[in-house]
C-alpha positions as CSV (number, residue, x, y, z in Angstrom):
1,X,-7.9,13.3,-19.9
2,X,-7.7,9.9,-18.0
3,X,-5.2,10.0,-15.4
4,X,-1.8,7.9,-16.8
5,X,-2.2,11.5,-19.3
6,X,-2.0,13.6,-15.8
7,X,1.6,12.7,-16.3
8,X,1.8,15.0,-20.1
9,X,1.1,18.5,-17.8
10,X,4.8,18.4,-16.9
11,X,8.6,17.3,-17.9
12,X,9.1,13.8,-18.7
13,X,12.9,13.7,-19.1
14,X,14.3,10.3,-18.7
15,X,17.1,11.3,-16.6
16,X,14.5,12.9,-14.2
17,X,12.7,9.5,-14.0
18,X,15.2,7.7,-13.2
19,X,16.7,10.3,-10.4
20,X,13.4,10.2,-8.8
21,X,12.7,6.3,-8.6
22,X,15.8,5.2,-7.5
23,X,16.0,8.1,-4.7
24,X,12.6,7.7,-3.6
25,X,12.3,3.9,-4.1
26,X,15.9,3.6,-2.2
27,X,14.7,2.4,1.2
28,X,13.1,-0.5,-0.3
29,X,15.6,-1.3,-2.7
30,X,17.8,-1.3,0.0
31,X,15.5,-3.2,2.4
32,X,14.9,-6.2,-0.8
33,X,19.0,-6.3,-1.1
34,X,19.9,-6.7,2.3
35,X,17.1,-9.2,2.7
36,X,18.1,-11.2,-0.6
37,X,22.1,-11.6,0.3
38,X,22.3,-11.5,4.3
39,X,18.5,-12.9,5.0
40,X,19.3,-16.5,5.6
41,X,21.9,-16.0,8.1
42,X,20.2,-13.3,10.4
43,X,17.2,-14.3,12.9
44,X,15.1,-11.5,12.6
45,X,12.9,-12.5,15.2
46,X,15.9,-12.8,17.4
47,X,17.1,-9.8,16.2
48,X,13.5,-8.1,16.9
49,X,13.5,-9.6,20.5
50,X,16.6,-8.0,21.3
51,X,15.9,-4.2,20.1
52,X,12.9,-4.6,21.8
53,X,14.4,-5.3,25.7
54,X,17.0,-1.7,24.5
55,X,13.6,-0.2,24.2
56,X,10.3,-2.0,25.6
57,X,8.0,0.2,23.7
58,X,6.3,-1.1,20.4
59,X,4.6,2.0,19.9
60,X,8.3,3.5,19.8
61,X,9.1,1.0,17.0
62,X,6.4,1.4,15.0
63,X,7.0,4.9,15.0
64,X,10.6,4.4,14.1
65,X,9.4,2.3,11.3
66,X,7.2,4.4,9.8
67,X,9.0,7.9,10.6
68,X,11.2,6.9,7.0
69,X,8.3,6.7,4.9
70,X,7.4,10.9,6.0
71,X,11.1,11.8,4.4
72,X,10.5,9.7,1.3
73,X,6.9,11.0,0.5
74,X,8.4,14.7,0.9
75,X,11.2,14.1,-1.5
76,X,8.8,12.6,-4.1
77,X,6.5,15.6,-3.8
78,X,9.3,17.5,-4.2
79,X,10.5,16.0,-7.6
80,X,7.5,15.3,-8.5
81,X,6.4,19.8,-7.9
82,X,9.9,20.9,-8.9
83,X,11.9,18.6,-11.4
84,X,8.8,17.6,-13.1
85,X,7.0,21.0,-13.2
86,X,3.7,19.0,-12.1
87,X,0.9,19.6,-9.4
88,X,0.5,17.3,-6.4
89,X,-3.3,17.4,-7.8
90,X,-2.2,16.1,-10.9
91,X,-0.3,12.9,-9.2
92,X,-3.6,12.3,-7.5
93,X,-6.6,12.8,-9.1
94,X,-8.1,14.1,-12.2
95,X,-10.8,15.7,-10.3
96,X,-10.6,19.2,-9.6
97,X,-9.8,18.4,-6.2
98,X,-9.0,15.5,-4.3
99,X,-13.0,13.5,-3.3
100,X,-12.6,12.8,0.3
101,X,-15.5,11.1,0.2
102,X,-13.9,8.2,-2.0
103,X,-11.0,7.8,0.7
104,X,-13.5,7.8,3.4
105,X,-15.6,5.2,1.7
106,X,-12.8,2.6,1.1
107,X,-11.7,2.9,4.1
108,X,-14.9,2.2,5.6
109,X,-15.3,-1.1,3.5
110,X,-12.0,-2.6,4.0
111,X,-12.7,-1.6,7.9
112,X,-16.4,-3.4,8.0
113,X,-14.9,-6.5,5.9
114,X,-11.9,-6.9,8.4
115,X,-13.8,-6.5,11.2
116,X,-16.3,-8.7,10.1
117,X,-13.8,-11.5,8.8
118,X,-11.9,-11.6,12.4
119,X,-15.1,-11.3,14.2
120,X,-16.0,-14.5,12.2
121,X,-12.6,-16.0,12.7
122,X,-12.9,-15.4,16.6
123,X,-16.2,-16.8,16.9
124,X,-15.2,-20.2,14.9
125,X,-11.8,-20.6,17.0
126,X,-11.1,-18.1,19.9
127,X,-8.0,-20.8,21.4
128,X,-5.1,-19.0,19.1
129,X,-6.6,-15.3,19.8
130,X,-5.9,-13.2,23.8
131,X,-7.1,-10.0,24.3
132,X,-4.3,-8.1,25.6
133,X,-6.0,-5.0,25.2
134,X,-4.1,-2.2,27.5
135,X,-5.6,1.3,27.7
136,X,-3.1,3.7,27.7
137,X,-0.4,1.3,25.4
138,X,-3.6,1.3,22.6
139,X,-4.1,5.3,22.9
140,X,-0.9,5.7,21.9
141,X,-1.1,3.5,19.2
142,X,-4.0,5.2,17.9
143,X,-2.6,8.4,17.8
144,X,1.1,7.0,16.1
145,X,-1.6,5.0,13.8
146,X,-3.6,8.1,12.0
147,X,-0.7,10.1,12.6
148,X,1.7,8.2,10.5
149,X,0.5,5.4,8.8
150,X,-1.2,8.0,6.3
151,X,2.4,9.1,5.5
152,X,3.4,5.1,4.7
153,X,0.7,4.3,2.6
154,X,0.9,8.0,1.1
155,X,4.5,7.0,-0.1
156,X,3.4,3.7,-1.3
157,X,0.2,4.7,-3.0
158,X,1.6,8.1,-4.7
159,X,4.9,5.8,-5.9
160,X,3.4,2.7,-7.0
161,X,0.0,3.7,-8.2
162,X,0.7,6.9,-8.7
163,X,4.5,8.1,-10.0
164,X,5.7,5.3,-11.8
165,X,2.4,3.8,-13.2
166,X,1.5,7.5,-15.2
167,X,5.4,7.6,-16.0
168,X,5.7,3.9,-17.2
169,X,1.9,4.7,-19.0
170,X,3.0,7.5,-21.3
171,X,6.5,5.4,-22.0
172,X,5.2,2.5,-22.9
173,X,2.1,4.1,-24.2
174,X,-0.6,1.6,-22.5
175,X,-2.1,0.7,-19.6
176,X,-1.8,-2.7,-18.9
177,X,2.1,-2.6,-18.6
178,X,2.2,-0.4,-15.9
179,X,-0.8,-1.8,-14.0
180,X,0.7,-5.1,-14.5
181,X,4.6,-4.5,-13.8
182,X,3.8,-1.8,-10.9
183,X,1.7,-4.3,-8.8
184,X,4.8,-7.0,-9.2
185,X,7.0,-4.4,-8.3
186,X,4.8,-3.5,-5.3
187,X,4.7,-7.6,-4.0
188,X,8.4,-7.5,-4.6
189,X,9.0,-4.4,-2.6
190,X,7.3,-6.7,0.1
191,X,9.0,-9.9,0.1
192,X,11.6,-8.6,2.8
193,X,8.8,-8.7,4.9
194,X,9.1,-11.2,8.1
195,X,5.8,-13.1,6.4
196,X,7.6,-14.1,4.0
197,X,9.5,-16.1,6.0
198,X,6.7,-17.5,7.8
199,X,4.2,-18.3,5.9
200,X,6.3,-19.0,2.1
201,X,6.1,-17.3,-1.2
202,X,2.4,-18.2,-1.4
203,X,2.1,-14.8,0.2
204,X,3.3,-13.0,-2.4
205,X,0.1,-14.0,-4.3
206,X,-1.1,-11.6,-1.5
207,X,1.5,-8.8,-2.5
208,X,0.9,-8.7,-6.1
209,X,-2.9,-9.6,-6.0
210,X,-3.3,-6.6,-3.7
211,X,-1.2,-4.4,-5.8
212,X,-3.3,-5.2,-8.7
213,X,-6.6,-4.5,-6.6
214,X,-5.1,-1.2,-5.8
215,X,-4.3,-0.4,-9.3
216,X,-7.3,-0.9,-11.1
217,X,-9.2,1.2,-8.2
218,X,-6.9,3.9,-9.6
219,X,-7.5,3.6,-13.2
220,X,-10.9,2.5,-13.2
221,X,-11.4,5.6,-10.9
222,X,-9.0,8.0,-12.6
223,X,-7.9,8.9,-9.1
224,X,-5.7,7.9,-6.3
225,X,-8.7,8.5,-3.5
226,X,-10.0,5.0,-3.1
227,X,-6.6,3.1,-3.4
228,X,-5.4,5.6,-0.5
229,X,-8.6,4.9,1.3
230,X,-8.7,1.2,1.3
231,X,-4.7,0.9,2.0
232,X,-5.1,3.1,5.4
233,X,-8.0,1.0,6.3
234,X,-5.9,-2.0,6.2
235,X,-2.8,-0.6,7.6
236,X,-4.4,0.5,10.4
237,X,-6.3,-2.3,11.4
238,X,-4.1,-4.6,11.0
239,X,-1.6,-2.4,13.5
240,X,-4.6,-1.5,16.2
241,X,-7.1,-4.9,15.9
242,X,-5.0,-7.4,15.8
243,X,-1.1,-8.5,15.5
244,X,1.3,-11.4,15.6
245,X,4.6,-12.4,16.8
246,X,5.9,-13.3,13.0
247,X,4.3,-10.0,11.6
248,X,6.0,-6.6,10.1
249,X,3.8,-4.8,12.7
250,X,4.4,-5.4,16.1
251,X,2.2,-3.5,18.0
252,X,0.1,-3.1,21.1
253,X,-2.9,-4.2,19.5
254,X,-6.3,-5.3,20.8
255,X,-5.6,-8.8,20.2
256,X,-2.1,-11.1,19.4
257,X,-2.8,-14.3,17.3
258,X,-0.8,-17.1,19.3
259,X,-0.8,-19.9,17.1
260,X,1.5,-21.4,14.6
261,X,1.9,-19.4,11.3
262,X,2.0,-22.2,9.3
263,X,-1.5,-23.4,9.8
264,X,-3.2,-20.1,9.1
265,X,-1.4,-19.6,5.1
266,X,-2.3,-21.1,2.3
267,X,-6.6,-20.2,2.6
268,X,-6.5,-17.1,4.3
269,X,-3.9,-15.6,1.4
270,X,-5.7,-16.9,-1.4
271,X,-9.3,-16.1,-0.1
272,X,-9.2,-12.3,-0.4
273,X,-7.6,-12.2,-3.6
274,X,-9.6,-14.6,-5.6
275,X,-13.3,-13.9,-3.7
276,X,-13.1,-11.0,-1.4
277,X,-11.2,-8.6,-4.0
278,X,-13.7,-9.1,-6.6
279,X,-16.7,-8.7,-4.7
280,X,-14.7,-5.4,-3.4
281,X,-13.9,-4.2,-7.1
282,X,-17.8,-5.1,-7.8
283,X,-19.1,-3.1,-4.9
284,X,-16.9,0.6,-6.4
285,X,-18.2,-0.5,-9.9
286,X,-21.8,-0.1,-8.8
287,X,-21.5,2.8,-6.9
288,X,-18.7,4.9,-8.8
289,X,-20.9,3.6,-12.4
290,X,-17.6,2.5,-13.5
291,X,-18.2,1.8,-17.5
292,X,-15.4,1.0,-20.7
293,X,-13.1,-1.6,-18.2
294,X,-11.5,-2.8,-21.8
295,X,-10.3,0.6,-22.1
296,X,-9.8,1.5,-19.0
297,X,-7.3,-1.0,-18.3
298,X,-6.0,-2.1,-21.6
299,X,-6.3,1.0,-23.8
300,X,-4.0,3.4,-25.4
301,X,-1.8,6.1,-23.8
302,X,-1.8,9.0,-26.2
303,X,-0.8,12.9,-25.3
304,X,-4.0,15.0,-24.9
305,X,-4.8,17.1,-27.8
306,X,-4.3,19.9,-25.3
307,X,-1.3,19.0,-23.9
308,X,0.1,21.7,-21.5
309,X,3.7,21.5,-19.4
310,X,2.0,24.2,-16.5
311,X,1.6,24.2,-12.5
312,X,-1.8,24.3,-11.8
């Protein structure tokens, strides 16, 4: 049973579907609309500015930002464990348990590539990077960082990659559709972000490129681990090793990029989804002896032989 199938162990009612997208996927929906019709007359930077001299704390923030995302992944597992009749296991893996290893691993290579690729960055032009390091500020961030950032990219991961592509797999009966439509979705989902209106929709090549990285890790992989993995990794170093003025995360990071935005787009966006995310997707290949891509990502959904509708 690949894992798209995962999705025949339990009910599959439309109106259950539907119920559960739109409740769990409400925050960004809501986010997209209000960005869409009120966007171009609000200065979110100005508007950012002044929450943050109410409160002075950008580990407060943060926290407040990401506090959401706990509710919403416990309402999915929820729908997911009691209007679906399903397992948790069986929205993550197809493994008899969930491989730790494979979320430690990804992590650790999106961690040694970032780290390498600002290293590199610093070293060729230090004049638009301070150190602003502050002891006590970054501990705090740590701790709000493992602590919660797991939680946003647990909703994100078991909603894109995992709810909606096995649902959208056994409707449309293939696996291309959902891969395809579930990493648009996912760039969408982002285009609220304050990037956006920094850097231009060339970042949503970003969005959707990443999305797609992320989605064949999970069918190539029949598992949720290494997508989970690799989006923590880069979650959290882009909140603790670096951050920016224009950025969603404003945090109290080790360093703060000072330059202009607009010189630091077009390259740097489509770089890792062209080179680096290849090389990335090469690297899992040889080490996970991932075999059959054609049918992996383009096959047929079909119910199992031995279809069941039980909790495990």
């Amino acid at each position: 049973m690949n894992y798209i199938q995962l999705a025949y162990k339990g009910k599959n009612e439309f109106w259950i579907f539907l119920l559960t997208t739109i409740l769990v996927s409400g925050l960004f929906i809501a986010n997209l609309v209000f960005f869409i019709f009120f966007g171009d007359q609000i200065d979110f930077a100005e508007e950012q500015r002044k929450m943050m001299e109410l409160i002075p704390s950008k580990n407060f923030w943060l926290a407040a930002n990401l506090l959401p995302f706990a509710f919403l992944l416990g309402l999915l597992f929820l729908f997911v464990r009691f209007l679906h009749n399903r397992s948790l296991l069986s929205l993550t893996t197809t493994r008899k348990k969930i491989d730790f290893k494979r979320v430690f691993f990804a992590f650790s290579l999106i961690a040694i590539i970032t780290i390498f690729s600002f290293g590199l960055s610093y070293y060729l032009d230090p004049a638009n990077i301070e150190l602003q390091f502050d002891p006590l500020k970054f501990t705090i961030l740590l701790i709000v960082s493992l602590f919660l950032f797991p939680l946003q990219v647990g909703l994100e991961e078991f909603l894109f990659r995992g709810y909606l592509m096995q649902q959208i797999g056994i409707m449309v009966r293939n696996k291309w559709f959902p891969l395809l439509i579930t990493s648009v979705i996912f760039g969408i989902f982002h285009g609220a972000n304050p990037e956006v209106g920094e850097l231009g929709l060339v970042i949503m090549i970003f969005y959707i490129g990443t999305g797609l990285l992320l989605g064949i890790m999970t069918l190539m992989d029949d598992g949720l681990e290494l997508a989970l993995g690799f989006h923590f990794g880069n979650n959290f170093l882009a909140a603790t090793l670096v951050t920016a003025e224009w950025t969603a995360l404003q945090t109290d990071a080790i360093f703060v990029y000072t330059g202009d935005s607009g010189g630091n787009n077009i390259l740097e966006i489509i770089l890792p989804v062209f080179i680096i995310y290849p090389i990335i997707l090469l690297i899992l290949a040889k080490r996970y002896k991932w075999t059959n891509w054609k049918d992996k990502l383009f096959g047929k959904v079909n119910p199992p032989e031995d279809e069941v509708a039980v909790i495990k």
